[in-house]
C-alpha positions, 0 to 999 in steps of 0.5 A, a space after each residue: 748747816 753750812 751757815 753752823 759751819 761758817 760761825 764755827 770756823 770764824 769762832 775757831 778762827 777768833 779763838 786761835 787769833 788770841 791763842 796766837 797773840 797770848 802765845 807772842 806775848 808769852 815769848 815776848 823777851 826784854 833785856 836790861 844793859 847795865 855798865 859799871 864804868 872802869 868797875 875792875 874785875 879784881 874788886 868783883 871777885 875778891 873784895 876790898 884789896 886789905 893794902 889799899 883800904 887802909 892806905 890813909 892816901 886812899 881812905 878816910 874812914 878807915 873804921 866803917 871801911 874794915 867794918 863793911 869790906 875787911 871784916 866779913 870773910 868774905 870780902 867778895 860777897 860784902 862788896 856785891 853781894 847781890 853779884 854773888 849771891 843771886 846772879 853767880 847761883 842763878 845766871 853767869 858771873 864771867 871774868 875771873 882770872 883768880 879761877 881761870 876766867 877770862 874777859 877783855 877789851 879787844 880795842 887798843 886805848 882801854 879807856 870809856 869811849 872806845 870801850 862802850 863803842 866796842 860793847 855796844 857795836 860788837 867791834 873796835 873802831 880804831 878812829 876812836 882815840 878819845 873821850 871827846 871823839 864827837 858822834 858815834 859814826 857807828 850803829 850800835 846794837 840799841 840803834 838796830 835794835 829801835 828798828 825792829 818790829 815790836 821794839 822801835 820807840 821801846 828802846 831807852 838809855 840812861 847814863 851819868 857820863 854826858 859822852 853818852 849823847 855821843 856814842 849812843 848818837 841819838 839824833 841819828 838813832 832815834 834811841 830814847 837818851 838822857 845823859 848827864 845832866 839832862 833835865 827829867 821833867 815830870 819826875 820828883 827828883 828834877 829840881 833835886 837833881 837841879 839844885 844839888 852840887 855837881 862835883 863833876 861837870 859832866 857826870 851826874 850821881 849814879 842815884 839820878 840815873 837810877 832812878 830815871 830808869 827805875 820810872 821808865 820800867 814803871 811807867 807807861 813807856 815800858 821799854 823793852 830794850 834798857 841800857 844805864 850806865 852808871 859812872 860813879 866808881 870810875 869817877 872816885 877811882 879818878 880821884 883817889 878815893 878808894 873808899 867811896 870807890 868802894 861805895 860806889 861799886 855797894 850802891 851800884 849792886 844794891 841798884 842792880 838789886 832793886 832793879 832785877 826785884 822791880 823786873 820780877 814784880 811786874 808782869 810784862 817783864 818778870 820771866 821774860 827779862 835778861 839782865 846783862 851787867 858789864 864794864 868799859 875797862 879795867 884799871 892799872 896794876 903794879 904802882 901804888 898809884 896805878 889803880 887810880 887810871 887806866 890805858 894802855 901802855 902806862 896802866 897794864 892789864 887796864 883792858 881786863 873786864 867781866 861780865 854777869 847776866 840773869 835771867 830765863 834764857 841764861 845757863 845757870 853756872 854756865 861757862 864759855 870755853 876756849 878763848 878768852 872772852 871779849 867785851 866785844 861779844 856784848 852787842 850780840 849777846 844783847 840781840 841774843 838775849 830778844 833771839 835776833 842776830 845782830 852779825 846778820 846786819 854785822 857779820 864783823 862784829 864778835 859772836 855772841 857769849 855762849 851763856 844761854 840754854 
């Protein structure tokens, strides 16, 4: 009888061990970070601005632009729709002013490398005054996050802009990164993405980034922590082309799209993956040029910014209250969203949002 007694309990043992593993891997959380560089809050919630998209300084296809951003009634919903009609309906879509919304940069330079280092470190670092400004002396949330039990070495970033080798400070982080131009061996796209005309020196089309990270959710890595970061609309803004600003910022959806139906089609992240979308900075207002740019002094209201996420965790509709909400609350927003508290390794840093249930 004792000896009955012994199989059993080392049988109930066995049974409770994998009840207890199948329990972690149902509660096993994945977050996917995506910014859409210098993408302004105004085009986000209303649309095509009427004026400029027909301004023959900004535009060159005047006829296809009125017929895909001008025409449709609403012109938010043509620009993004998977924006506003998924992620607004299902999850959060915070920053819009028009409605009493909310959201800003907290740092004083109100441009790319200040901006993702508060974003992503929670705080701004005022020594930070330039694009150029050299490795990121601060551990940002995806470095703390690849130290963590069950996540280090899952922690994966892809971006277009090559600055990123710098804010993400990979030698130091061990954060997984490819940026720029960074080759892809072993993919269908590298001699493509080796061959085609680079119209920016330092920042690759979104489409390879998308890609790049499209495989890595696909493939035998499985991240558990994504950050991309796209860069087409801030380039185009740059230049003057609001058209393929406008593009851009359709493309960028449609990614975000194939990437929130690519997580839901596989099963170690469907019902388990957050998906947090948000930008660096605003853009200029008041001159007819000022949208073009950004920063603060000569390019008001620049530091405006806004945010959406989806996914199991997140308050459908659900609206912070009280003060306006800061891009610096992103990094704990992300550890959040895997229930890890990243003011326990920065008590300095900003709260995360309150978005989730």
């Amino acid at each position: 009888m004792g000896r009955t007694l012994r199989i059993f309990a080392a049988a109930l043992a066995v049974a409770l061990s994998f009840h207890l593993v199948a329990a972690a891997a149902a509660r096993e959380r994945n977050v996917v970070l995506v910014t859409l560089d210098g993408m302004p809050w105004q085009e986000v919630f209303r649309g095509a601005d009427p004026a400029r998209a027909a301004d023959r300084a900004f535009v060159s296809e005047l006829r296809e632009l009125k017929k895909d951003f001008l025409d449709p009634p609403d012109r938010a919903r043509a620009l993004m729709p998977f924006l506003h009609e998924v992620v607004a309906k299902q999850g959060v879509l915070l920053g819009d002013r028009d409605h009493g919304g909310c959201m800003a940069v907290t740092n004083d330079q109100w441009f790319s490398y200040p901006g993702y280092n508060e974003l992503l470190t929670g705080k701004p670092d005022p020594a930070i005054r330039s694009n150029e400004h050299g490795p990121n002396r601060n551990v940002t949330v995806l470095e703390w996050l690849n130290r963590q039990p069950g996540l280090k070495g899952r922690v994966q970033a892809f971006a277009s802009w090559e600055a990123f080798r710098d804010i993400l400070n990979p030698g130091r982080s061990g954060v997984a990164v490819n940026a720029g131009w960074d080759a892809a061996p072993g993919t269908q796209f590298a001699r493509l993405q080796a061959e085609v005309p680079r119209l920016w020196p330092v920042e690759r089309f979104d489409a390879f980034t998308h890609v790049l990270a499209l495989e890595a959710l696909k493939g035998q890595s499985r991240p558990r922590v994504l950050y991309i970061a796209y860069g087409d609309t801030d380039e185009f803004a740059h230049e003057g082309r609001y058209d393929q600003m406008l593009w851009a910022a359709r493309r960028s959806d449609a990614f975000l799209a194939e990437l929130w139906k690519t997580l839901q089609a596989h099963p170690a992240y469907a019902g388990r993956t957050t998906l947090i979308v948000t930008t660096d900075h605003g853009r200029g207002v008041g001159g007819k040029d000022a949208w073009r740019h950004h920063g603060r002094g000569a390019f008001a209201q620049s530091n405006e910014t806004w945010l959406a996420a989806i996914g199991p965790d997140v308050a459908q509709g659900k609206r912070p209250g009280g003060e306006c909400a800061s891009s610096s609350q992103v990094a704990a927003t992300v550890a959040s969203a895997l229930a890890l508290d990243w003011r326990a390794f920065d008590p300095a840093a900003a709260r995360p949002l309150d978005i989730f249930r």
